[in-house]
GUMARNU-888882 format. One record per residue (C-alpha): residue number from 1; x, y, z; residue in three letters. Coordinates in steps of 0.001 Angstrom, whole numbers. Last residue first. Example, Ala and Ser with C-alpha at 12.3 -4.5 7.8 and 13.67 -1.06 7.14 Angstrom:
% residues 2
{atom 2 {13670 -1060 7140} "SER"}
{atom 1 {12300 -4500 7800} "ALA"}
This chain:
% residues 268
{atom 268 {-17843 27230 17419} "UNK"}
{atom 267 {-20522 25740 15833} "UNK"}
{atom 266 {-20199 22440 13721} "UNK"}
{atom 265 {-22889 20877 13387} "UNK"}
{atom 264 {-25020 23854 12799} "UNK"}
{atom 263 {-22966 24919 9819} "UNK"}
{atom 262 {-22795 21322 8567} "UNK"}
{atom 261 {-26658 21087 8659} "UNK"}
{atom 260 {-26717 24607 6722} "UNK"}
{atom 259 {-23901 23393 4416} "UNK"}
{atom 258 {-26399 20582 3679} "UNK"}
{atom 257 {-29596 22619 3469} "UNK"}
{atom 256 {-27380 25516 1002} "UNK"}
{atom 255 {-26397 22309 -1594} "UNK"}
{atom 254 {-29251 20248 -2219} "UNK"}
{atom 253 {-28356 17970 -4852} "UNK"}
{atom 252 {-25074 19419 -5394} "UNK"}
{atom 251 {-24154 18804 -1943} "UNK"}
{atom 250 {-26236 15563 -924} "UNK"}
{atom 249 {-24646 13023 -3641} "UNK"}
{atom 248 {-26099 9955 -3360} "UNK"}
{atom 247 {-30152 10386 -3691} "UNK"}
{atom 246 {-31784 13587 -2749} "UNK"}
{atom 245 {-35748 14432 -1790} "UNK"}
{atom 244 {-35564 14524 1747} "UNK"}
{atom 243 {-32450 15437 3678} "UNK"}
{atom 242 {-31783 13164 6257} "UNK"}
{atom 241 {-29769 13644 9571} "UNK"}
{atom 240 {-27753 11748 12272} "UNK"}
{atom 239 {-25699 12858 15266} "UNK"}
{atom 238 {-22840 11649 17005} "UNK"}
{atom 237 {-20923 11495 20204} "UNK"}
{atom 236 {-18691 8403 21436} "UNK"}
{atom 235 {-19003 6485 17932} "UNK"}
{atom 234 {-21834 3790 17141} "UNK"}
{atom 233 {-24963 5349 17325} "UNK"}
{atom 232 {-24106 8361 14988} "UNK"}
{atom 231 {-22936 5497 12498} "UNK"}
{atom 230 {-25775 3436 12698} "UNK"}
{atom 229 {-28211 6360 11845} "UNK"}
{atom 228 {-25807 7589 8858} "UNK"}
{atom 227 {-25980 3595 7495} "UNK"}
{atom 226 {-29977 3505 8129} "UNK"}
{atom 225 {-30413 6477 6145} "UNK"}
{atom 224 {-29348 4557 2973} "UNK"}
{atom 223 {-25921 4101 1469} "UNK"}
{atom 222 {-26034 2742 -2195} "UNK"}
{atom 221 {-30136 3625 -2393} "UNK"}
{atom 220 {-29922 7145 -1340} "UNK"}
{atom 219 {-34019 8238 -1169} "UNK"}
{atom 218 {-34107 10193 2131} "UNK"}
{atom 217 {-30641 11459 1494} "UNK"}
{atom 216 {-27561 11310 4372} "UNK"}
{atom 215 {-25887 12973 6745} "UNK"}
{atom 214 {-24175 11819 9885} "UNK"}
{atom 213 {-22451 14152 12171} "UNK"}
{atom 212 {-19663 13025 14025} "UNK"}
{atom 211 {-17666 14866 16632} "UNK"}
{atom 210 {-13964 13020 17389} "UNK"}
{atom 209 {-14128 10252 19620} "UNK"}
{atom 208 {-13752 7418 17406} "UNK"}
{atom 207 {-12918 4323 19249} "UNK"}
{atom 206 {-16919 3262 19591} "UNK"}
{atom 205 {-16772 3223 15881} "UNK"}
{atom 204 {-14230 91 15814} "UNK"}
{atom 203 {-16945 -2862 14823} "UNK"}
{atom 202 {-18397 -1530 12209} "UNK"}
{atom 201 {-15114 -234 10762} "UNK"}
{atom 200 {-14835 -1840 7455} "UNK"}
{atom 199 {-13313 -1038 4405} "UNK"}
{atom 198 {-11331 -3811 1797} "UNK"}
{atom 197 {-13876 -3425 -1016} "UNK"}
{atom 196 {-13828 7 -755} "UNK"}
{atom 195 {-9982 131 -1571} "UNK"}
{atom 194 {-10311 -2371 -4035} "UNK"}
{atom 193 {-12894 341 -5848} "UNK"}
{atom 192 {-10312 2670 -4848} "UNK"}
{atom 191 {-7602 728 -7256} "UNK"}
{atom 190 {-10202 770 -10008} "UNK"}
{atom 189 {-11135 3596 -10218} "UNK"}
{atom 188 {-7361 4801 -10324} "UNK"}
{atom 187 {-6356 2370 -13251} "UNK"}
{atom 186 {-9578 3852 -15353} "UNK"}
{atom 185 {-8591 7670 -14909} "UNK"}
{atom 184 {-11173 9926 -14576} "UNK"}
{atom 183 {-12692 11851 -17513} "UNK"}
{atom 182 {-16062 9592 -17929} "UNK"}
{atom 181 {-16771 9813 -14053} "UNK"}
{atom 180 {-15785 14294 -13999} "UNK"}
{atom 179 {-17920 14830 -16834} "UNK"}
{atom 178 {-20569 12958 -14603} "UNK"}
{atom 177 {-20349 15828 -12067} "UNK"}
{atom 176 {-20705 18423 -14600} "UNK"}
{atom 175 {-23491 17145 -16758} "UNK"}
{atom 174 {-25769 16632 -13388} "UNK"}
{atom 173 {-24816 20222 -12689} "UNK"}
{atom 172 {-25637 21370 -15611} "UNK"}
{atom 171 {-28479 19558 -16430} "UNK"}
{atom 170 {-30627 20854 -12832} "UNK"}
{atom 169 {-34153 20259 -13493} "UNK"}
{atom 168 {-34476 17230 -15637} "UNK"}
{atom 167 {-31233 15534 -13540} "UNK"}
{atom 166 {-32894 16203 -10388} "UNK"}
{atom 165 {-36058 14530 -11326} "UNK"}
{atom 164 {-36076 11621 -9126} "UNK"}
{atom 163 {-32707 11628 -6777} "UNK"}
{atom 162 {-29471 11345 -8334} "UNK"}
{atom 161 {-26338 9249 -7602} "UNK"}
{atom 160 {-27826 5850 -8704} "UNK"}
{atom 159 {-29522 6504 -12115} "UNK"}
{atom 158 {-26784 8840 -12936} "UNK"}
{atom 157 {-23828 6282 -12056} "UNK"}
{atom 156 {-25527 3336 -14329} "UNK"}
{atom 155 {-24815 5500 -17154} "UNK"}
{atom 154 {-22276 6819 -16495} "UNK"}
{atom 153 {-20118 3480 -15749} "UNK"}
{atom 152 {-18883 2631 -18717} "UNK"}
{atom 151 {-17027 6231 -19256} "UNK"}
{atom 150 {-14851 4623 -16734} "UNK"}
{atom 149 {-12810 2690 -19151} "UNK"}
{atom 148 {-13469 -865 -20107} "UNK"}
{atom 147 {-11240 -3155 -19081} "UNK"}
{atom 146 {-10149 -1332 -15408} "UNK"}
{atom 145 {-14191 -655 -15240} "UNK"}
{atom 144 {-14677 -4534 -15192} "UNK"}
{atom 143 {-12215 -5746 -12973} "UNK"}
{atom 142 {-12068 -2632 -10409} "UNK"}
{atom 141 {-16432 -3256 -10918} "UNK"}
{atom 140 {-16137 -7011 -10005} "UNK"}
{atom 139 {-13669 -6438 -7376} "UNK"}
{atom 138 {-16397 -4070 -5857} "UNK"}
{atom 137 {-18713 -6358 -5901} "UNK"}
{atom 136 {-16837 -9128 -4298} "UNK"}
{atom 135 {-16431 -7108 -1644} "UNK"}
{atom 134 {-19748 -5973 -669} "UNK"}
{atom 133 {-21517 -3095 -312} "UNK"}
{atom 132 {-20299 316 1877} "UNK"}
{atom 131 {-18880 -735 5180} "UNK"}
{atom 130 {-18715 1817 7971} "UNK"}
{atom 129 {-21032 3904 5685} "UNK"}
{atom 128 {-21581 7079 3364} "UNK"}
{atom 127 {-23933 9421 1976} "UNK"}
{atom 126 {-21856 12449 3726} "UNK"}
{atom 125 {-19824 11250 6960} "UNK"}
{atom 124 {-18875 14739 8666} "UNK"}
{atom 123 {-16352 15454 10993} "UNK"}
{atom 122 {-15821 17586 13976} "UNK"}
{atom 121 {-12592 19316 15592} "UNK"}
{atom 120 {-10163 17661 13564} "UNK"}
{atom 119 {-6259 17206 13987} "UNK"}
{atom 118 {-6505 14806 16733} "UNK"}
{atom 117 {-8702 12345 15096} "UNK"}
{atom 116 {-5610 11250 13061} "UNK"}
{atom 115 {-5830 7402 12718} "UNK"}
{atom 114 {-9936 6311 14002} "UNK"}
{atom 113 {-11481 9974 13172} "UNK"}
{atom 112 {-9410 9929 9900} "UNK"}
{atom 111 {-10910 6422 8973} "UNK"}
{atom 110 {-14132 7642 9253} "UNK"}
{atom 109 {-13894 10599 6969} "UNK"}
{atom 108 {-11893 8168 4443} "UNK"}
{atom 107 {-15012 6171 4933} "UNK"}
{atom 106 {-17184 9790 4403} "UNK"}
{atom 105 {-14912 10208 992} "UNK"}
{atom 104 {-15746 6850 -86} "UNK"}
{atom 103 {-19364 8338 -240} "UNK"}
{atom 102 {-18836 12446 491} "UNK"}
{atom 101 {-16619 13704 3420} "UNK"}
{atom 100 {-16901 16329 5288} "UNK"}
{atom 99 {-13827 17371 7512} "UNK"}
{atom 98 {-13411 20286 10225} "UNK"}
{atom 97 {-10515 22413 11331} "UNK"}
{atom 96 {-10921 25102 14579} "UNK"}
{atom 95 {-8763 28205 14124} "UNK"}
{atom 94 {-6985 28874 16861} "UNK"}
{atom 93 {-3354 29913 14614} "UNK"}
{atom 92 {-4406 30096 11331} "UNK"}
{atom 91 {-5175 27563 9042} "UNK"}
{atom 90 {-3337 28442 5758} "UNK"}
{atom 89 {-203 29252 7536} "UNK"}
{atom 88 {1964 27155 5544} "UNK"}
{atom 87 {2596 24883 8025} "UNK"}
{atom 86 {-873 24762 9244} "UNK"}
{atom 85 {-1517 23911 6235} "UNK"}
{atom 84 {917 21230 4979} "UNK"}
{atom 83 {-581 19500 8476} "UNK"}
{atom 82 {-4151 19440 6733} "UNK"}
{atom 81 {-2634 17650 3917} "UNK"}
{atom 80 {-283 15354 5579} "UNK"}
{atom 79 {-3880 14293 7024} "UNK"}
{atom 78 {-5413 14205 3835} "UNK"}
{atom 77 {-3234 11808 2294} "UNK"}
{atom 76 {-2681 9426 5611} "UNK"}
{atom 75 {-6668 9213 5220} "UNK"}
{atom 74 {-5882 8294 1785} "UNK"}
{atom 73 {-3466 5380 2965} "UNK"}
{atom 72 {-6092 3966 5756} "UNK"}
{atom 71 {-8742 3662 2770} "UNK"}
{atom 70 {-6282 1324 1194} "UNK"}
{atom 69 {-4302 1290 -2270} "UNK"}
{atom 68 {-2623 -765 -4120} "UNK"}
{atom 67 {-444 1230 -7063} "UNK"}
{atom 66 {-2159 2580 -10335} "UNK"}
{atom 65 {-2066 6346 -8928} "UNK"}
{atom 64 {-3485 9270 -11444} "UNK"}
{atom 63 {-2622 12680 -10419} "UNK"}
{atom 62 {-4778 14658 -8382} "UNK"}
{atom 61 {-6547 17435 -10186} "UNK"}
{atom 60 {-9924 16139 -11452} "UNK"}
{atom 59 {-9758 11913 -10559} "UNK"}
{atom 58 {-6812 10191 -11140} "UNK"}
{atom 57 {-6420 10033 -7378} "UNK"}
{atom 56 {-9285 11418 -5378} "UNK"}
{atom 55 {-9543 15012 -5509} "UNK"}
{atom 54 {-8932 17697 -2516} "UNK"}
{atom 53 {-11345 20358 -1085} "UNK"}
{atom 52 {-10230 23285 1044} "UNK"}
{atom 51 {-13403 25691 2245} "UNK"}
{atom 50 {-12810 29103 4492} "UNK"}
{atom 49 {-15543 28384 6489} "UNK"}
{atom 48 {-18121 30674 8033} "UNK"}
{atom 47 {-19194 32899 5384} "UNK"}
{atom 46 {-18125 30582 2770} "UNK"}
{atom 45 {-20167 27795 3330} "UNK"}
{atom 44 {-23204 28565 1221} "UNK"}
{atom 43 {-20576 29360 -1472} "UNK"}
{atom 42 {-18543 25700 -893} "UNK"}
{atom 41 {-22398 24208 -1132} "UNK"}
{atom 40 {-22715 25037 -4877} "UNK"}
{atom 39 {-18909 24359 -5710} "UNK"}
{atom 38 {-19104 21003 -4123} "UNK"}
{atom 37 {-19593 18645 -6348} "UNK"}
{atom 36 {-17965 19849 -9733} "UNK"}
{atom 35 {-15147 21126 -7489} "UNK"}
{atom 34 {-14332 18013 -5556} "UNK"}
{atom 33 {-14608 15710 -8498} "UNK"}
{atom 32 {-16659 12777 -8896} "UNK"}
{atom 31 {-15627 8998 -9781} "UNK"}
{atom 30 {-15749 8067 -6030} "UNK"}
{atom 29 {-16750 10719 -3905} "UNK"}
{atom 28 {-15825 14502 -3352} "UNK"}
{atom 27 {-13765 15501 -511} "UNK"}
{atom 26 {-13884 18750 1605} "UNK"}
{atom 25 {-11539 20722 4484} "UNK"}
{atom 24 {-13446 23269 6585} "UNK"}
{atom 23 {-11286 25833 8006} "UNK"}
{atom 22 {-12299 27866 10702} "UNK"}
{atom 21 {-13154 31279 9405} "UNK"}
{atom 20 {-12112 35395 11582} "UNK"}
{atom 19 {-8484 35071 10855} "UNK"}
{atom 18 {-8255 34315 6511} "UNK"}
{atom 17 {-5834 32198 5718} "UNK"}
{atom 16 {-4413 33787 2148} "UNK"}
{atom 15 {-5599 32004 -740} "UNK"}
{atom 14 {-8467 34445 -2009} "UNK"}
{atom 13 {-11590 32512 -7} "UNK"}
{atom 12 {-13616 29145 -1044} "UNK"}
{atom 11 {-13042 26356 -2891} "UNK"}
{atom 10 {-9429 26412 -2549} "UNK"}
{atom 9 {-8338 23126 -4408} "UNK"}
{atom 8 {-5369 21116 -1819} "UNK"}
{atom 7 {-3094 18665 -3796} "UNK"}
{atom 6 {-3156 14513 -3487} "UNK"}
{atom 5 {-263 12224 -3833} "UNK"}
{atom 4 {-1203 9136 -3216} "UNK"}
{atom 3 {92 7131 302} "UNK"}
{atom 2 {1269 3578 -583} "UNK"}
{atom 1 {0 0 0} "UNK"}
């Protein structure tokens, strides 16, 4: 297993720390990228937060990475991240740091309350789970996708990610996010779909101590409500919420009530 190399996307502020905002660091899910999914929610955000986002490898501007990889090593990612700044000054000095991760993003979110809770002050597990499907499935997918490119999986990734009639009334940002699927890199997919495949901790929740709010939509089939609820139960202080009326991808599909729910979450 290695760590990937991974670079930190301003979503929000001038790039200079700015005193008065905690810093709220972002991740998009698998075969999305941070900007295309967040972008909406980063500007809700932005009065509170100054708003760092990161892509997966291969995907929007991390550089592909065709080695094994585990959940544990992009957790290691993001935490070098978040220490790369504070060195550079990007967080400043009593400024509170938060994490919200989408899908494999909210079981990297997980893992970074279990390895590196000490460098967050809350975190949020977005349309995620302790263990999301099953193994064999995802080695199916790394096998398949690996073979035939990513732009295979559109298809089935807009029925999934999307409540009812989102993509009718919102094109662009349905065409923006799945942009992001059929331009990632094939090797990549499939190394995090191995990396999925290999995540579980069901049974180590009650060592994360770190805040944890749950959120998830009403009508997500991959990780239903049920997953967030479990969760919140599970670590030493959490809390659950649904948004009706979105699928897989709670940002873009309704992006000012989830940076409201992440506002509250995470008060001062």
């Amino acid at each position: 297993m290695s760590t990937p190399e991974i670079t930190a996307i301003r979503l929000s502020g001038e790039g200079e720390a700015a005193p008065d905002k905690d810093v709220l660091f972002v991740g998009a899910g698998l075969g999305t990228g941070v900007q295309a999914l967040w972008a909406e929610a980063a500007n809700e955000l932005a009065d509170r937060f100054q708003v760092i986002g990161w892509d997966l490898p291969g995907h929007g501007q991390s550089p592909a990475h065709n080695e094994p990889i585990a959940i544990g090593d992009l957790a290691n990612a993001v935490a070098d991240l978040v220490k790369a700044q504070h060195a550079a000054g990007t967080i400043p000095a009593g400024a509170k740091v938060y994490y919200a991760g989408v899908s494999i993003n909210g079981a990297v979110a997980l893992q970074l309350g279990l390895d590196h809770g000490e460098l967050f002050d809350g975190i949020a597990v977005i349309c995620s789970a302790a263990k999301i499907g099953q193994t064999e499935a995802w080695q199916e997918r790394a096998t398949f996708v690996e073979a035939a490119g990513t732009p295979s999986m559109v298809a089935g990734s807009a029925e999934k990610w999307f409540a009812p009639g989102f993509i009718e009334q919102h094109a662009e940002r349905t065409t923006r996010l799945l942009h992001t699927l059929q331009e990632a890199d094939r090797f990549s997919y499939a190394r995090l779909c191995e990396a999925l495949g290999g995540f579980d901790v069901r049974e180590r929740l009650g060592e994360i101590t770190v805040p944890i709010v749950a959120l998830h939509g009403a009508e997500d089939g991959v990780c239903p409500p049920a997953d967030g609820e479990a969760i919140a139960a599970g670590v030493a202080s959490g809390q659950a919420h649904v948004l009706e009326n979105v699928a897989h991808q709670a940002p873009i599909e309704k992006p000012a009530e989830t940076a409201a729910i992440l506002k509250e979450a995470f008060t001062a």
